[in-house]
Structure formats: structure tokens, C-alpha cells
C-alpha positions as CSV (number, residue, x, y, z in Angstrom):
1,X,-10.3,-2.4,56.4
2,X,-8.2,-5.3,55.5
3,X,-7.6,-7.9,58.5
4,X,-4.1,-8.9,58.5
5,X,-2.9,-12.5,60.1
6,X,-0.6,-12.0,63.8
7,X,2.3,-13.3,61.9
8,X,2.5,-10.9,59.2
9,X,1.6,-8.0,60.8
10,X,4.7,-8.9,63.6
11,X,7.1,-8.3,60.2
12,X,5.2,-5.7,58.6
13,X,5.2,-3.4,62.5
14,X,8.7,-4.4,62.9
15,X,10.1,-3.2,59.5
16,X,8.6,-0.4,57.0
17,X,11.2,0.2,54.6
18,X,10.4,-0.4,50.7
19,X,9.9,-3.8,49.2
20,X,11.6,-2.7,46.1
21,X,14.5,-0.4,45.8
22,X,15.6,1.6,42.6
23,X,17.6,-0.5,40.4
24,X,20.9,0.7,38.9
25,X,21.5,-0.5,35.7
26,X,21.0,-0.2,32.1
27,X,19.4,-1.1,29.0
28,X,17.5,-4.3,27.9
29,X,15.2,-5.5,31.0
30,X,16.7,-3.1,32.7
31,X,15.2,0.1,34.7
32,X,16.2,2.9,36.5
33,X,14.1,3.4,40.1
34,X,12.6,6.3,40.6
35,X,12.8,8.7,44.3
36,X,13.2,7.1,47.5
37,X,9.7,8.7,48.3
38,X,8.2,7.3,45.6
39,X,9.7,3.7,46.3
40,X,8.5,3.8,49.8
41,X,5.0,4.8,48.2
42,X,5.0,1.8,45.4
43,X,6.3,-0.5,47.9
44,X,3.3,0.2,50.8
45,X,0.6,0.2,48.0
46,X,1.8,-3.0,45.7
47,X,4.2,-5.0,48.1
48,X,2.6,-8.3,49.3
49,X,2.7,-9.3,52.7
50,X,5.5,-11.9,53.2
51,X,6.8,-13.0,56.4
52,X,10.8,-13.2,56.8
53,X,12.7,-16.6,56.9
54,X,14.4,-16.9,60.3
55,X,18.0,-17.7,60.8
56,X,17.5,-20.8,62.6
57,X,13.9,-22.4,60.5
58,X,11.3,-23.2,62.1
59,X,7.2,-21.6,62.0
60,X,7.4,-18.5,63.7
61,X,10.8,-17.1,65.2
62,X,10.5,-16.4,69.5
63,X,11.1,-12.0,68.0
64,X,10.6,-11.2,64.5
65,X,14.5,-9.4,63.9
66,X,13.7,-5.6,61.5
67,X,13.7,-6.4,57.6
68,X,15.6,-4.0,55.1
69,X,14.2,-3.3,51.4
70,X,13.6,-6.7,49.4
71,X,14.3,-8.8,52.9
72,X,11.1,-8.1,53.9
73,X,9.4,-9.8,50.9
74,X,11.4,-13.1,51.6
75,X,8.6,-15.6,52.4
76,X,8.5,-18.1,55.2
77,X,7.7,-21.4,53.2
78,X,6.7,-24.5,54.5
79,X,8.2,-27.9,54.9
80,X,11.9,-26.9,54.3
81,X,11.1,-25.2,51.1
82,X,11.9,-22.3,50.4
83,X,11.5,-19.9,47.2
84,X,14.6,-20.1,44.9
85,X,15.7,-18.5,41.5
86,X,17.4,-20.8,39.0
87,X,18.6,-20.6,35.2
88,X,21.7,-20.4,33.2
89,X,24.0,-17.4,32.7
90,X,25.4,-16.6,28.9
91,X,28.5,-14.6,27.2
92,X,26.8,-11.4,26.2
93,X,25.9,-13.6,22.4
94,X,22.8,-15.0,24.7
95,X,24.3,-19.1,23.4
96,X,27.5,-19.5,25.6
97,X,26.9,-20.8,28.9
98,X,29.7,-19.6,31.5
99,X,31.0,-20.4,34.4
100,X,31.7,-18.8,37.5
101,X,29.3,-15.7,36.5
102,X,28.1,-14.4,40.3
103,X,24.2,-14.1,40.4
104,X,22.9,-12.2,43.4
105,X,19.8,-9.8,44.4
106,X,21.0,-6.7,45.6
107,X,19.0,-5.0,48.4
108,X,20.4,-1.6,47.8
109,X,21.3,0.7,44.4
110,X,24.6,-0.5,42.8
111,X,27.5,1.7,42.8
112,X,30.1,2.4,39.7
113,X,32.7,0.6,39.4
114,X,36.2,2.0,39.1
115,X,37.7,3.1,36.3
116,X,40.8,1.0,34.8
117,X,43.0,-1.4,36.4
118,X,42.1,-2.6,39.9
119,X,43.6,-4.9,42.5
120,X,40.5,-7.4,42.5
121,X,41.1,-10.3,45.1
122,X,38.2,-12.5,45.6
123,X,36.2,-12.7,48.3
124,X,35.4,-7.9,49.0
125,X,31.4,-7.2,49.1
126,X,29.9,-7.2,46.1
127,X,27.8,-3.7,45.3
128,X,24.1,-3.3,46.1
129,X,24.4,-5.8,49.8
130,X,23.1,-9.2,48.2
131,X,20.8,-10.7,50.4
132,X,21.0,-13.9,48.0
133,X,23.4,-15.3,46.1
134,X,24.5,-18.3,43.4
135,X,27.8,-18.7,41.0
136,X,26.9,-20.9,37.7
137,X,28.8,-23.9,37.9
138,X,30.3,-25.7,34.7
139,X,27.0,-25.7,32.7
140,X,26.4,-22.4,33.6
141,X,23.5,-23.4,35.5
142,X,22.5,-21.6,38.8
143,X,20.2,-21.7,41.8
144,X,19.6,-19.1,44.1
145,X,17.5,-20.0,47.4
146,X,16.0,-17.6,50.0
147,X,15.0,-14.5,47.0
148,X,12.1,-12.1,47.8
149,X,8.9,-13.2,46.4
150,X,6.6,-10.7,44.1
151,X,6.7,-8.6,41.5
152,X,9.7,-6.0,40.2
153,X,12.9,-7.9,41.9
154,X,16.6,-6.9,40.4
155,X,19.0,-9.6,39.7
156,X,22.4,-8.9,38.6
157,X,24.8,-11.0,36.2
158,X,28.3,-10.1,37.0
159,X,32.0,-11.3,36.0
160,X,34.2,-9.0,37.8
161,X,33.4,-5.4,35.6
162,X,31.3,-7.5,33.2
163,X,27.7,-6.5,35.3
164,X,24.1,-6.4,34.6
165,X,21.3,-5.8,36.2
166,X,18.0,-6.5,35.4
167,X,14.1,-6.4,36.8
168,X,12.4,-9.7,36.8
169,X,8.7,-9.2,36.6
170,X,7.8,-11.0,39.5
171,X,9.2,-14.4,41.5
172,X,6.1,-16.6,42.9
173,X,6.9,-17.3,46.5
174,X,7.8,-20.9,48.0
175,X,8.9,-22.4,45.1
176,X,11.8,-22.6,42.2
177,X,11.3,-19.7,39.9
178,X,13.0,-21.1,36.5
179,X,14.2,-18.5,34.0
180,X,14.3,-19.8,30.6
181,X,15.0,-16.8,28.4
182,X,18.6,-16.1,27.9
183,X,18.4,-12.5,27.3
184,X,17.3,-12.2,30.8
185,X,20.5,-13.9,32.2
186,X,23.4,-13.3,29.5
187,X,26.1,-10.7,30.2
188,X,25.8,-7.2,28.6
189,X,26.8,-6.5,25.3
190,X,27.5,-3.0,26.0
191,X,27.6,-0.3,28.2
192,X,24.0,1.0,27.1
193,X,22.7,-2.4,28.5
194,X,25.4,-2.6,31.7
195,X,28.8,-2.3,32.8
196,X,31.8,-3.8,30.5
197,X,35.1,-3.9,31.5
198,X,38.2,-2.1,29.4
199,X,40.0,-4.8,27.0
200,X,43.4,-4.0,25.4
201,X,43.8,-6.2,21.9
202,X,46.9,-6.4,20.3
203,X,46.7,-8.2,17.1
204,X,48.5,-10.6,15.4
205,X,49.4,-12.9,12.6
206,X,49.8,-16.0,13.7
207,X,46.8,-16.2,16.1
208,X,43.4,-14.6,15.8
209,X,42.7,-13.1,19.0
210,X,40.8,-10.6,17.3
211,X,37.9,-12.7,16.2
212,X,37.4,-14.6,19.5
213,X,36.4,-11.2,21.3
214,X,33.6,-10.4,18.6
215,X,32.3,-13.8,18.2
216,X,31.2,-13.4,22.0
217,X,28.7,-10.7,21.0
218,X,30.1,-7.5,22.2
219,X,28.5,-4.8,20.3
220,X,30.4,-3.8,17.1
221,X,30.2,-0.6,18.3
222,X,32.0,-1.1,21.5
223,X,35.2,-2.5,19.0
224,X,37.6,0.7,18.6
225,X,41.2,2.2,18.1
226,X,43.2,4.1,20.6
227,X,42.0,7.3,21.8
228,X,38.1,6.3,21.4
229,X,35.3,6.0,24.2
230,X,35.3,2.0,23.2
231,X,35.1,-1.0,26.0
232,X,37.6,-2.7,23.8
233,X,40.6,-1.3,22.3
234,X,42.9,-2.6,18.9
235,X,46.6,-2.2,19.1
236,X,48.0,-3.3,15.6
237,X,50.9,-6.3,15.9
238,X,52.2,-7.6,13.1
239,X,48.8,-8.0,11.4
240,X,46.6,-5.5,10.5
241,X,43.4,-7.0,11.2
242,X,41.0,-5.1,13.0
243,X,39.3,-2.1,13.2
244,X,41.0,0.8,11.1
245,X,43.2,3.7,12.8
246,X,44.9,1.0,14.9
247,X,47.6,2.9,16.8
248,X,51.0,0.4,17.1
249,X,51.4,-2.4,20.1
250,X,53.8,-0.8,21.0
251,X,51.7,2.5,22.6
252,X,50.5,-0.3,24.5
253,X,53.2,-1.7,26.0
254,X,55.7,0.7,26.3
255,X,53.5,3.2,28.4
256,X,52.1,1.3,32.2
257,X,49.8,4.7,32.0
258,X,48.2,3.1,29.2
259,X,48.0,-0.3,30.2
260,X,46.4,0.8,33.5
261,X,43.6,1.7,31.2
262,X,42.2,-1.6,30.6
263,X,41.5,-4.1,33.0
264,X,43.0,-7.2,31.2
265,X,44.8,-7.4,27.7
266,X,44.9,-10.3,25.1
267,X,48.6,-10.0,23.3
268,X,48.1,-12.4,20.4
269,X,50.9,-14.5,19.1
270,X,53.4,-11.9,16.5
271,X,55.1,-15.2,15.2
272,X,58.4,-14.0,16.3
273,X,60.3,-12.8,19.8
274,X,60.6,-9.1,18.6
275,X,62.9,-8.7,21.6
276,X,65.4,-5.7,20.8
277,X,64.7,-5.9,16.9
278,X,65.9,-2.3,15.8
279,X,64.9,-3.3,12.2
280,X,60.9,-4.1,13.5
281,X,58.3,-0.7,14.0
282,X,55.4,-2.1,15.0
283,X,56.3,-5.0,17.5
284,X,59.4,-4.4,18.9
285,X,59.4,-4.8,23.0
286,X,62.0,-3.4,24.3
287,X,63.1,-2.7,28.1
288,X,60.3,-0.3,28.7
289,X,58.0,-2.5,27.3
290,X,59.0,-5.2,29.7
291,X,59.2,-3.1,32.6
292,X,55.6,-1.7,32.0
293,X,54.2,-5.0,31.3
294,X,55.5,-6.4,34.9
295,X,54.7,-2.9,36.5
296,X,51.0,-3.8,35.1
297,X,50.8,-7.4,36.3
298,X,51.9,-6.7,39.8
299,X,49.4,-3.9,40.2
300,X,46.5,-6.2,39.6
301,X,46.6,-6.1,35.3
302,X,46.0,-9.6,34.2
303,X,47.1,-10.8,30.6
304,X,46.4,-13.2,28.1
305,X,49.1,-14.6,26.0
306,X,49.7,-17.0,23.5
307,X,52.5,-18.7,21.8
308,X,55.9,-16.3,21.3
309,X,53.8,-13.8,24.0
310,X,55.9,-16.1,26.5
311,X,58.5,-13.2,26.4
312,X,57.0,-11.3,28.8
313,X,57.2,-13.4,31.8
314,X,60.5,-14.9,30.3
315,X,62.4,-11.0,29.9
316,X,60.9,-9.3,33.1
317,X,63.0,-7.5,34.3
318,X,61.6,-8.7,37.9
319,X,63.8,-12.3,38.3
320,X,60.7,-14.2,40.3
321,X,58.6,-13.6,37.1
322,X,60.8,-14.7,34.9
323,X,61.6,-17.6,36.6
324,X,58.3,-18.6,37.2
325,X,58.3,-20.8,34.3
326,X,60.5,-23.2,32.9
327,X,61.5,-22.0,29.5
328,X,62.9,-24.4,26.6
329,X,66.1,-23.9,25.2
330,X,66.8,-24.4,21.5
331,X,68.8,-27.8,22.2
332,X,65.8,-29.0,24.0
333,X,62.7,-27.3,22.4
334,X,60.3,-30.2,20.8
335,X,57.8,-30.3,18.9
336,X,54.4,-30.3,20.7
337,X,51.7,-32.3,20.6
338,X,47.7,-32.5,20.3
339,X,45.6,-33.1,22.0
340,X,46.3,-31.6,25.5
341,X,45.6,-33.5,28.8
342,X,44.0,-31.2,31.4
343,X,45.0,-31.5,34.7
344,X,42.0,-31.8,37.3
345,X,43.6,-30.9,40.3
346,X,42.2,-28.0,41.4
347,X,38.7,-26.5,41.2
348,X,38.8,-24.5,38.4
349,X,41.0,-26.7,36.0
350,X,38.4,-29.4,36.6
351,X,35.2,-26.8,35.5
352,X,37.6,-26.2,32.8
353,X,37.6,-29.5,31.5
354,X,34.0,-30.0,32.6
355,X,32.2,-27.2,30.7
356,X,34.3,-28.4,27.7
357,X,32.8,-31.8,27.8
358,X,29.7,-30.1,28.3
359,X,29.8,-27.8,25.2
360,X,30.7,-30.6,23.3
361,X,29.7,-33.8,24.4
362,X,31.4,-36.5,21.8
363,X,34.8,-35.1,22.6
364,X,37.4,-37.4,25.1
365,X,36.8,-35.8,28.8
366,X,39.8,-34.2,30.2
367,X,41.6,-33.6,26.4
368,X,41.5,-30.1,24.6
369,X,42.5,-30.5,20.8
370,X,44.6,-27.9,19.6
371,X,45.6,-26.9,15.8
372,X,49.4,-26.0,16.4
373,X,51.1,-27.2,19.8
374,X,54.2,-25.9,20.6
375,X,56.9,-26.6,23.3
376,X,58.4,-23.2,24.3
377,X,57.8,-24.2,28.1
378,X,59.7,-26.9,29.4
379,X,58.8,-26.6,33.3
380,X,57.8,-27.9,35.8
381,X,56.6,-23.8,36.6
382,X,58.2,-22.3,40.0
383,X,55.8,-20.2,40.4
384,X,52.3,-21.4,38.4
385,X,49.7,-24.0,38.0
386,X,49.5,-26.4,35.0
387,X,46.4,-26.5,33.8
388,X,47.6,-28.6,30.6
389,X,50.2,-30.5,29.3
390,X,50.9,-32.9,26.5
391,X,53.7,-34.8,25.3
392,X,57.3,-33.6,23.1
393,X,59.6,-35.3,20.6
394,X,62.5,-34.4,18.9
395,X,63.0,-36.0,15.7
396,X,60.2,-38.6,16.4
397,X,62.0,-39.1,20.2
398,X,60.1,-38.6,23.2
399,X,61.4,-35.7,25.3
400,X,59.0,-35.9,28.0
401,X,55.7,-34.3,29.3
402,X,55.2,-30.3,29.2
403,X,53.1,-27.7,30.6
404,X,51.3,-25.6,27.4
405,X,48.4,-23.8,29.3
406,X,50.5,-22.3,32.7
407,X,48.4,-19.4,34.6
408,X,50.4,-17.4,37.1
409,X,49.6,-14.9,40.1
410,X,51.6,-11.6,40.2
411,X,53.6,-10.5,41.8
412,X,55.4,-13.3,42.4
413,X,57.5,-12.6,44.9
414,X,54.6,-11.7,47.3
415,X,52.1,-14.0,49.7
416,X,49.3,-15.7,48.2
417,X,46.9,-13.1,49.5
418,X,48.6,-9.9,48.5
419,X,48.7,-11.2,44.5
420,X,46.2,-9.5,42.4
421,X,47.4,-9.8,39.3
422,X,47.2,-12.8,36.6
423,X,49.0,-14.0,33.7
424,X,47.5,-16.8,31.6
425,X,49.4,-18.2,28.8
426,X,48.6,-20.5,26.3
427,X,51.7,-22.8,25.0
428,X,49.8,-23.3,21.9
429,X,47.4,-21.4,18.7
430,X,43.2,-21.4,19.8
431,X,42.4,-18.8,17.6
432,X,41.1,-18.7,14.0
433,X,43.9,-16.9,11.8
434,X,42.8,-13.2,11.5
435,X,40.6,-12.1,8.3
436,X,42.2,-9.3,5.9
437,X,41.8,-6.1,7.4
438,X,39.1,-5.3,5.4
439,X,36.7,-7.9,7.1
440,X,36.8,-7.5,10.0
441,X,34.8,-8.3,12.3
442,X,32.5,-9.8,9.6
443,X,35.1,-11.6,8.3
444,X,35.4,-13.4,11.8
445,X,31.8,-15.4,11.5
446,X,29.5,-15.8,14.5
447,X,30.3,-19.8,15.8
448,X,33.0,-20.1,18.5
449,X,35.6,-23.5,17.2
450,X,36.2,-26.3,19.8
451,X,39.7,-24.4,20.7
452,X,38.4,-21.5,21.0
453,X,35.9,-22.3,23.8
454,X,39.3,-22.8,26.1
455,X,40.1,-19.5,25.4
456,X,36.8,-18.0,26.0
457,X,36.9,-19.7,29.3
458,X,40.6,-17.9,30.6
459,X,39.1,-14.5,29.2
460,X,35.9,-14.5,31.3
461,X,38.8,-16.5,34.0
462,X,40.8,-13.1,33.7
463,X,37.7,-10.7,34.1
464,X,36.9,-12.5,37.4
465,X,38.4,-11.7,41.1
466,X,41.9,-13.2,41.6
467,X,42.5,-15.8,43.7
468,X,44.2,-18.9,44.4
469,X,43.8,-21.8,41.5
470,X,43.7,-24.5,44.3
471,X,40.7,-22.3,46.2
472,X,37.2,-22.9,44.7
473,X,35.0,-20.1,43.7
474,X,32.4,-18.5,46.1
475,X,29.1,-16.5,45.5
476,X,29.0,-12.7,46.6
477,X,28.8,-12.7,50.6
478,X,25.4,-11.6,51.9
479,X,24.6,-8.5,53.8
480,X,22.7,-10.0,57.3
């Protein structure tokens, strides 16, 4: 008979549940657990013996308090160390490091996630009860302390519906548990492999929204029209680039029903206003579209928007969002100016301009360079943070400072705490024009430019819980 030491037998009378759990999930590393019976089995014949870490530290705690699942494979560890996770999280391409991705190890299955548009304000219970917990900072580096120890521990990747969960094959106790392969800590690439969350693309000419989205490694096959099981959806604009059978913008943003499909949209820049144009078919926005479109942001929709895409905030039929920027005029609209100065105020602006500097070390900190600049906002915002500005002129003469990348909480009118919502909008062109039709999204390359890094940062900013810009980021909170 084995001889077990007083300590770990205290733990092992006090709690009996499984050391592993079945792990919800899909695809890659990824496994699916088997009946509880059988867990409870597999855990008694294969889990190691591990003594829980009190509350308070110290040797042995005065009563041992009953484990759950993984908690009771949570060594105690020596001389204030303790046994820790650490790595870097990636876009779903496996070569983009992120930030603000929420690593955690959940101590019970995972449950789905909703379907479609959801008020998301930071700081609910993440799924599963995480008994550990990390966010990647602006390298997209991460530590989590206090993980189980031994063999077949889940770990889920998560940015708000982008999730992941996969089964590390085992974590040696009392010390840091490095994790050097990217596929085991990038975001999914589709919904074979995890959970993605719905994306509404409209395309356009002047800006190439398009090709930032597949450049991040979503599955081509996740890439679809209007009326297809796809993660992200095509809505033609005034360029027909993208996948074939697009169905118009407008059916996008005429309808709020199909809006609350997706959980964020990316309206790329259509050159022009379209505002009323009887003569224009495919991007017209008239007062249904602008109704819908603020209908959608103040139930939790968040938006991406660049250049001429100013017009929703600035013709919503709701007057706090459409005061909550200052807009030019055509007797003082300038000409903008590269590069842009990023304001480091607040938490996030500052990862912003960190992870930047980061992904491309020779470049000025704190400045984003931008192909075409232009000065539609005039500001300062009512209602919105400035995360960058750069100068105007007017026929060579200084007309001041102005904001160019302005994100904004809806609804507007309502306290901090009750806005779920989020429109970010870029004053300026990040994307690579769009390929002929024909090419894409092959057309579109593989390598992410220097501008477009900004943008991939708002899009996985969007995907995120919503909270206040001034509040720094949190990990999931644990389950005691």
C-alpha cells in the first residue's frame, strides 16, 4: 500500500473531486473530456498528490479549506514560489502578439457564448470559474501564478467572443512553466478550432479594410457573403472587393436586425458622404440607416470607422452622439498631417503606443505614421477620448492641433457604467487600397504594414469587454 505524507493526505480526505475536468473546446490542441465518471476515474488513478496553497502563505494552513477540480492540484511551493504559467498570446496568424488577450484556467466546462450582439461591460465572470488568471500586457507577454501542477491542464485564450481552449500536456509544479510555441497560445482561426465572434465588413474604395481582417489569419473559409454560416461577413461599398455574391451595405445598415448579427462591424472609408444621394445604389445611408446604426451602438454594437464613415456619429439622429465630436466645417477643414502624436494619458492609449514601439522598434515612440491624414474632426470631443492628434494647415497656415483617432462609449447620454457600446474612428487611411475583386484575399498578401498594426489593435480593442478608456484592464476574476 502506498504511504502517503500527514499533509497531503489532510487535502486529499478533505476534497475528492477530479483533478482534471472535461475541457470544452475545439480543434488544434484542443479535446473534448469525456463523462464525469470517467474524469473522477482518470483523476483518482493519474492525479499527483499536491497540497493546496493557502490564502494567507505559510507551511501548513491551522484547517485545510475543501479543494474543487484542478484547485486541488495547486502545489504548496517553498520559499514564496510558487508554480506559474507564462508565454505570449498571438492574432490567430500565430506572428502578432496582442494585448489585452485574458488567459485563465478554468476549473469547470466552458459554456457557449451568446449568439450576436451583446452588452459586454468589463469586469462579469468569465466561463469555466478561473482559478488563475493573467491579461498579456503590450508585448503580449503573460504570467499566470498559482496554476495546477501535472499533466492534462486547460488554458483558454480569450478576447471577448474570440476564445480558445486548449490542453497543455502537463505544468511541472513550483516553478515557471514557459510556453514557447505559438500555436499553443494564438487565438483561433476558426470555429473548428474555438469560438469567433460575428464581423460585419463593408467594403470600400478608398480604404482596404478588407485585407487587414485576412492578413490576421482567419481561415479563408470563415470569409463569406450575406446569408452564409461565415464568422465574417462582406457587404459591398463602393468597391467590389471581396468575396463574390456580396449583398449591398446598405442590407447592413439599413436593417438593426441585421446588424445585431455581428458583434462589431468595420465600415471602410466609401470616399464620399453618401448622405441622401438618390442617384447612389450601393452606399446611400439614409435616415434608416442612421437610426439603425445608433440603435446598434447603444445596445452594445461597437463600430470601426474610417475617414468619410464620420457620418454616422455626425447624422445620428440621437443629438448627444452627434455632438460627441467636434466636426470641421468646410471654411475650417485643413489639411492633416503625418505622423500622429499619441496621447498617453490613459492605460490603453499608452499600450497603444507601447506595443507599436514594440512591433517596430526603429520607429519615434509615441508617433503612428499614416499614408493620408485628414482633418474632418476639429474637436476637442464632448463626449470621447483622443487617442491621437496631429497638426492642420490651410494653405501652408497652421490651424491648430486635431483629434484623428477619437473612440467613443454609447450611449452617450447614459452613466459611465451603463455604456456598452463603442465607436472607434479613425480620422485618417491605415489600410492597404483593396485588390480587384478577383484577388481577393490573395491579392491582400500575408505581412500586416506599420499603419495597419494601429488598426489591428482597435479591432481586437472592439472584440474586448467595454469599459472606461481612463480604467486599466483586469484579468478574469477568480472563483474562491
Amino acid at each position: 500500500m502506498r504511504t502517503t505524507p500527514l499533509a497531503v493526505l489532510c487535502c486529499l480526505t478533505a476534497c475528492q473531486p477530479p483533478a482534471v475536468t472535461g475541457v470544452a473546446g475545439r480543434g488544434g490542441s484542443d479535446q473534448q473530456g469525456g463523462s464525469a465518471g470517467e474524469e473522477r476515474d482518470a483523476a483518482r488513478d493519474t492525479a499527483p498528490p499536491f497540497f493546496m496553497v493557502p490564502d494567507g502563505g505559510g507551511e501548513v494552513p491551522p484547517a485545510p479549506r475543501a479543494c474543487v477540480n484542478l484547485q486541488c492540484r495547486r502545489p504548496m511551493c517553498p520559499g514564496g514560489t510558487t508554480t506559474s504559467l507564462s508565454g505570449t498570446a498571438y492574432a490567430p496568424n500565430g506572428k502578432l502578439p496582442l494585448y489585452n488577450v485574458a488567459l485563465y484556467i478554468p476549473n469547470a466546462p466552458l459554456e457557449p457564448l451568446p449568439a450576436g450582439m451583446t452588452c459586454d461591460r468589463c469586469g462579469t465572470l468569465a466561463s469555466g470559474k478561473p482559478i488563475a488568471s493573467a491579461i498579456s500586457d503590450s508585448q503580449g507577454k503573460f504570467r499566470i501564478d498559482n496554476v495546477p501542477a501535472g499533466k492534462e491542464i486547460p488554458l483558454v485564450i480569450q478576447v471577448g467572443k474570440w476564445r480558445r481552449q486548449v490542453v497543455l500536456p502537463e505544468i511541472l509544479p513550483c516553478q515557471d512553466n514557459r510556453l514557447t510555441d505559438p500555436q499553443l497560445t494564438r487565438l483561433p482561426r476558426n470555429r473548428r478550432e474555438g469560438d469567433l465572434p460575428r464581423v460585419a465588413v463593408t467594403t470600400g474604395q478608398c480604404d482596404g479594410l478588407v485585407c487587414t481582417v485576412s492578413k490576421l489569419g482567419v481561415d479563408p473559409g470563415e470569409l463569406g457573403v450575406m446569408g452564409q454560416d461565415r464568422a465574417i461577413t462582406f457587404f459591398a461599398g463602393n468597391s467590389g472587393s471581396g468575396p463574390p455574391g456580396m449583398a449591398p451595405a446598405r442590407a447592413l445598415w439599413n436593417s438593426y436586425d441585421e446588424l445585431a448579427k455581428y458583434d462589431f462591424a468595420l465600415f471602410s472609408c466609401n470616399c464620399k458622404e453618401y448622405v441622401n444621394d438618390p442617384n447612389e445604389t450601393v452606399s446611400n445611408r439614409s435616415p434608416d440607416a442612421f437610426a439603425a446604426v445608433t440603435r446598434y451602438l447603444n445596445a452594445g454594437g461597437r463600430i470601426f470607422s474610417s475617414d468619410y464613415e464620420y457620418v454616422w456619429p455626425k447624422y445620428s439622429p440621437e443629438p448627444a452622439l452627434a455632438k460627441a465630436i467636434g466636426f470641421s466645417t468646410p471654411t475650417t477643414k485643413g489639411d492633416g498631417q503625418s505622423p500622429l502624436t499619441i496621447d498617453t494619458g490613459s492605460p490603453k492609449s499608452k499600450a497603444l503606443a507601447d506595443w507599436l514601439k514594440f512591433l517596430s522598434p526603429t520607429s519615434t515612440p509615441g508617433q503612428l505614421p499614416a499614408k493620408e491624414v485628414f482633418d474632418n474632426l476639429r474637436g476637442p470631443p464632448v463626449a470621447a477620448h483622443v487617442w491621437a492628434s496631429s497638426p492642420a494647415s490651410i494653405l501652408g497656415k497652421s490651424i491648430g492641433v486635431h483629434p484623428r483617432i477619437v473612440p467613443i462609449n454609447p450611449p452617450v447620454a447614459a452613466p459611465a457604467e451603463e455604456r456598452c457600446g463603442r465607436l472607434a474612428h479613425f480620422d485618417v487611411h491605415l489600410g492597404e487600397r483593396p485588390p480587384p475583386p478577383q484577388e481577393f484575399p490573395a491579392g491582400c498578401g500575408a505581412e500586416l504594414s506599420e499603419a495597419e498594426h494601429a488598426l489591428v489593435f482597435f479591432l481586437f480593442d472592439l472584440a474586448a469587454c467595454i469599459q472606461e478608456d481612463d480604467t486599466p484592464p483586469a484579468p478574469p476574476a477568480l472563483i474562491p
